[in-house]
C-alpha positions in Angstrom: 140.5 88.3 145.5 141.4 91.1 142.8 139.0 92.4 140.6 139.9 90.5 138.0 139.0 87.2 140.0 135.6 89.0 141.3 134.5 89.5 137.9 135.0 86.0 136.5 132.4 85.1 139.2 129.4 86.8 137.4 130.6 87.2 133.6 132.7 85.6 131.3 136.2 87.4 130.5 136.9 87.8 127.0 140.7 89.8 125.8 140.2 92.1 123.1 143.8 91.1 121.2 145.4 90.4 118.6 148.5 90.0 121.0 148.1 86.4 121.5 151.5 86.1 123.4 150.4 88.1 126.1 146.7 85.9 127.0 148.2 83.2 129.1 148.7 85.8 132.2 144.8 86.9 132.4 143.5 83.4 131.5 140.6 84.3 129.5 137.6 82.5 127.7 137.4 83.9 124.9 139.4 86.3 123.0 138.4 89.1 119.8 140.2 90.3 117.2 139.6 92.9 114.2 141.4 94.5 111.7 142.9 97.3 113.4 144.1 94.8 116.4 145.9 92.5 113.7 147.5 95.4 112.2 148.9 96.9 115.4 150.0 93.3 116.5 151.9 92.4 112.6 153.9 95.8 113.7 155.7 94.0 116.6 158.7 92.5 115.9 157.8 89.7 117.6 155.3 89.2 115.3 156.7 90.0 111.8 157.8 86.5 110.7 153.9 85.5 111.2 153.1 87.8 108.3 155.9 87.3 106.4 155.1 83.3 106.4 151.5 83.3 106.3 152.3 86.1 102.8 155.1 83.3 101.2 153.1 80.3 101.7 150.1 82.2 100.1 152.0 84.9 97.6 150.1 84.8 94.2 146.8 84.6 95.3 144.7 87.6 95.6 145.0 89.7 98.7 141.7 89.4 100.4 142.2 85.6 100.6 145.7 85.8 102.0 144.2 88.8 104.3 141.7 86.0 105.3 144.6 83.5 105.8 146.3 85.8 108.2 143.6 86.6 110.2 142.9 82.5 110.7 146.7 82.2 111.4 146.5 84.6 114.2 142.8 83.1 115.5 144.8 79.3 115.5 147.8 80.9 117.6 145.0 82.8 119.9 143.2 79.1 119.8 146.4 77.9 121.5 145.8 79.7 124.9 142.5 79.8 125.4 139.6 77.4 126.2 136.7 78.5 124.4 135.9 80.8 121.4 137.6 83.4 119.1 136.2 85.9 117.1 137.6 86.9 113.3 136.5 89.5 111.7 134.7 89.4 107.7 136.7 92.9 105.9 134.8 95.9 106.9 134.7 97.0 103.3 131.3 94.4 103.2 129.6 96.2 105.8 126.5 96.7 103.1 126.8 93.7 101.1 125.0 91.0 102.1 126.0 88.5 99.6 129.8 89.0 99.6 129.9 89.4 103.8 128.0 85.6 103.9 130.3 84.0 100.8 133.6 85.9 103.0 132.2 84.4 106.6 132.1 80.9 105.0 135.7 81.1 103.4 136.8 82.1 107.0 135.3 79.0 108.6 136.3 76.8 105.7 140.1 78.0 106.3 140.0 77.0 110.2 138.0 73.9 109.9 140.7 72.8 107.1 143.1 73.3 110.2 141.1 71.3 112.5 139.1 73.9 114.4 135.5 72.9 114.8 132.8 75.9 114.1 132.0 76.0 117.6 135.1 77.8 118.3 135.2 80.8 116.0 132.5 83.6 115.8 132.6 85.5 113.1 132.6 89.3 113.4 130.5 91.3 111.3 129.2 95.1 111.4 126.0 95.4 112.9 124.3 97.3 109.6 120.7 95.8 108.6 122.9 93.9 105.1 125.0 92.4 108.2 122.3 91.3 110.4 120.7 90.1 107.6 123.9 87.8 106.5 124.1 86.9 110.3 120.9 85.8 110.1 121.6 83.0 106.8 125.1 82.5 108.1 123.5 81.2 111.7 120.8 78.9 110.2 123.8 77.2 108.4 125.7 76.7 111.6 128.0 79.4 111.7 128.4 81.7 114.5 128.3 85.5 114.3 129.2 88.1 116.6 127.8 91.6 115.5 130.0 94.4 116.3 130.3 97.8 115.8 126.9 97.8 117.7 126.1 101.1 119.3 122.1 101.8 118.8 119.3 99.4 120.6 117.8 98.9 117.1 120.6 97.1 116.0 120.5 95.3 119.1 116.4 94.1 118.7 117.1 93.3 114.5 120.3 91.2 115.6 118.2 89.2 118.4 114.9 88.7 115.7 118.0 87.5 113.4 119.1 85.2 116.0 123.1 86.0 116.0 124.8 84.3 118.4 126.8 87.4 120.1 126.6 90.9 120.0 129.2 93.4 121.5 128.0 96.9 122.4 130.7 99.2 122.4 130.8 101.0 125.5 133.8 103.1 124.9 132.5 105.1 121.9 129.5 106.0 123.0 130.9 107.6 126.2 133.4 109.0 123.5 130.3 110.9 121.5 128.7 111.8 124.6 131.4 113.5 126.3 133.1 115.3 123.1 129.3 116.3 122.4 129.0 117.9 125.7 132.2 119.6 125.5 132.8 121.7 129.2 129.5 120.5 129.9 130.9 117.2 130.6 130.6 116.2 134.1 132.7 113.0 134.2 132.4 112.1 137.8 128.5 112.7 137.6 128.7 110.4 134.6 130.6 107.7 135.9 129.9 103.9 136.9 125.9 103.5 136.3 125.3 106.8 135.0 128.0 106.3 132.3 125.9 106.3 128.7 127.8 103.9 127.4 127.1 101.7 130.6 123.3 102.4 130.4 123.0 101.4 126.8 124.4 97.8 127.4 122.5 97.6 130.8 119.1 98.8 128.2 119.8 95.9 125.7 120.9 93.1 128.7 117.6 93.6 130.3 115.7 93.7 127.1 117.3 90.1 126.4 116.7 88.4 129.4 113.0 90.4 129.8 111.8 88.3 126.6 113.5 85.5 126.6 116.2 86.3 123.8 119.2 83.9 123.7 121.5 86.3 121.9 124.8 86.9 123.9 125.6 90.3 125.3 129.3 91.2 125.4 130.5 94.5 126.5 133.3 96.2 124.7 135.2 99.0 123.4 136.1 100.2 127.2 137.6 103.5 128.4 138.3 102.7 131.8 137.8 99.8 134.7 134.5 101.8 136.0 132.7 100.9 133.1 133.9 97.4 133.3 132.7 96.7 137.4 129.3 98.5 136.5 128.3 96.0 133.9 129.6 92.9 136.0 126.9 90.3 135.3 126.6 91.0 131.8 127.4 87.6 130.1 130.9 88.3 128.6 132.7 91.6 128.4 135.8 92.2 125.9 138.7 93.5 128.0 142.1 95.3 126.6 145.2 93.5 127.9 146.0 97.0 129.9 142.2 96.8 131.3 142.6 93.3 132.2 146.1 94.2 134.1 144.5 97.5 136.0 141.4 95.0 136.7 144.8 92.2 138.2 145.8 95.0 140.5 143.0 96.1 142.0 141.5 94.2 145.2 138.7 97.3 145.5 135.3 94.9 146.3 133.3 94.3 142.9 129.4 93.5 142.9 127.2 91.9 140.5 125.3 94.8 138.8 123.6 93.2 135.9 120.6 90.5 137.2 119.0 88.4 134.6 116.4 87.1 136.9 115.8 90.9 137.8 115.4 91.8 134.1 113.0 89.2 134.0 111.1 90.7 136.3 111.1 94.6 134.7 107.8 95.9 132.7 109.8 96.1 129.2 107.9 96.4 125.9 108.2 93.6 123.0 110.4 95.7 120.3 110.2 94.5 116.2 111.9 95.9 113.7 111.6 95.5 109.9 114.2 97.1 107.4 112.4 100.7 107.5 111.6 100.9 110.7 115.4 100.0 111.4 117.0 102.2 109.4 114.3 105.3 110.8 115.5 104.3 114.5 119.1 103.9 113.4 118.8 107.4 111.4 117.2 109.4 114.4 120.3 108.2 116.9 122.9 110.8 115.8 125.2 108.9 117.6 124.6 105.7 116.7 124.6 106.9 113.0 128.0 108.6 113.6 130.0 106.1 115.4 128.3 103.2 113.3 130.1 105.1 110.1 133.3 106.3 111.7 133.7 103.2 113.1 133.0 100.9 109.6 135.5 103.6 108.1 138.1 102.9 110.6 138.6 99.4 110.1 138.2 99.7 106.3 141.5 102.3 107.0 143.2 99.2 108.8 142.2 96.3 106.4 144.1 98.9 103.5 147.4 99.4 105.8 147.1 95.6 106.5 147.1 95.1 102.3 150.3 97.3 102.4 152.1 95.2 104.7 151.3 92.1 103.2 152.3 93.8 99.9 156.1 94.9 100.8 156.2 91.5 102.6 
């Protein structure tokens, strides 16, 4: 069995890709998208014609709603080849409007139930800032699935389980990212590897706190640097995997053990956490890197939604 197999025992596999043509081989789940996916995927040749049509049958209207059309084209295609849920992400240019990220989730969800897929299938993505918990929040009591992303502080994690969102996907990746280029020669990367990896003890920190009090929120891994990180957080209830991950992951027949318990969490002396909007923005405020990656990483994809615009533009 390769480690690929091994993992699909204890957590569900998720492929972080826009690159629907390429899910079939790693049989996933689930799969994510968001912005800056999309946009690398549009620049394949293979792929051009998808924006091109999706941009004639929708030319006049106002960009954000054929930006919204594309990304629904691509979740339908992505829909296609998997057997449970995809995530589509509300423009990262919302991340602190409340208003505008609920009225932009429900235009999502209106465009794929008006091609036949049912609500249960789509989560949408929202950054994990207090105005997007807070729209998570009003979007779920209406039926509509979040995931919060972007999610690198366990403040955001407490406000988005008290706000009852369906999903939330810690990015491991970048928070091994701050702590190493923060460290500098410092670095020990073999000392900080596997368990002791920061970006794996921040996910293990939030899984526990979950399952310790009874919080139904989903806890999906992502953003990862390497396969290490991956096997260390087997047992964590989904994990989003690149398509070069997933094929390292293929290859390998190293053993792979279950390293997240829920039963153990349950188990652990953990302290009830609350937040309200001060207290949230305090705890966010004191986690430099929380703070930093949290902005970087809004800015990022608010980088990619304009270079998506541009495309669809000269389209």
């Amino acid at each position: 069995m390769n480690q690929l197999e091994a993992l699909k025992k204890f957590t569900t596999v998720v492929a972080d890709t826009g690159d629907f043509k390429q899910l079939a081989q790693f049989q996933p789940q689930d799969a994510t998208t968001n912005p800056s996916l999309i946009l690398k995927a549009v620049q394949k040749p293979e792929y051009a014609p998808l924006l091109a049509e999706t941009v004639a049958a929708h030319r006049g209207q106002p960009l954000d709603v054929v930006m919204d059309h594309l990304l629904v084209r691509f979740g339908c295609e992505i829909l296609q080849t998997i057997p449970g849920r995809v995530s589509t992400e509300v423009d990262a240019r919302l991340s602190f409007d409340t208003a505008a990220t609920v009225a932009r989730a429900r235009r999502i969800m209106a465009l794929y139930e008006a091609q036949g897929i049912p609500r249960e299938r789509v989560l949408i993505k929202i950054a994990s800032t207090w105005e997007g918990i807070q729209a998570a929040a009003e979007l779920e009591r209406e039926g509509i699935r979040c995931n919060l992303t972007l999610l690198f502080a366990f403040c955001q994690a407490v406000a988005c389980g008290q706000a009852k969102v369906q999903l939330i996907s810690p990015f491991v990746g970048r928070i091994y990212d701050w702590y190493k280029k923060t460290a500098g020669a410092a670095w020990d990367e073999a000392a900080k590897a596997g368990p002791n990896d920061p970006g794996v003890q921040s996910v293990r920190a939030i899984f526990n706190h979950y399952k310790k009090h009874g919080i139904a929120t989903e806890v999906m891994g992502a953003s990862f640097r390497n396969i290490g990180q991956i096997t260390a957080l087997a047992g964590c209830d989904l994990l989003t995997i690149s398509p070069e991950l997933l094929a390292q992951l293929a290859a390998s027949e190293a053993p792979l053990t279950q390293a997240l318990d829920a039963s153990a969490a349950q188990a652990m002396d953990l302290p009830a956490v609350q937040y309200d909007e001060a207290s949230f923005r305090l705890a966010l405020n004191e986690d430099a890197m929380a703070t930093e990656k949290l902005a970087e990483g809004i800015r990022a994809f608010c980088t990619d939604a304009v270079k998506l615009e541009d495309l669809m533009k000269k389209a």
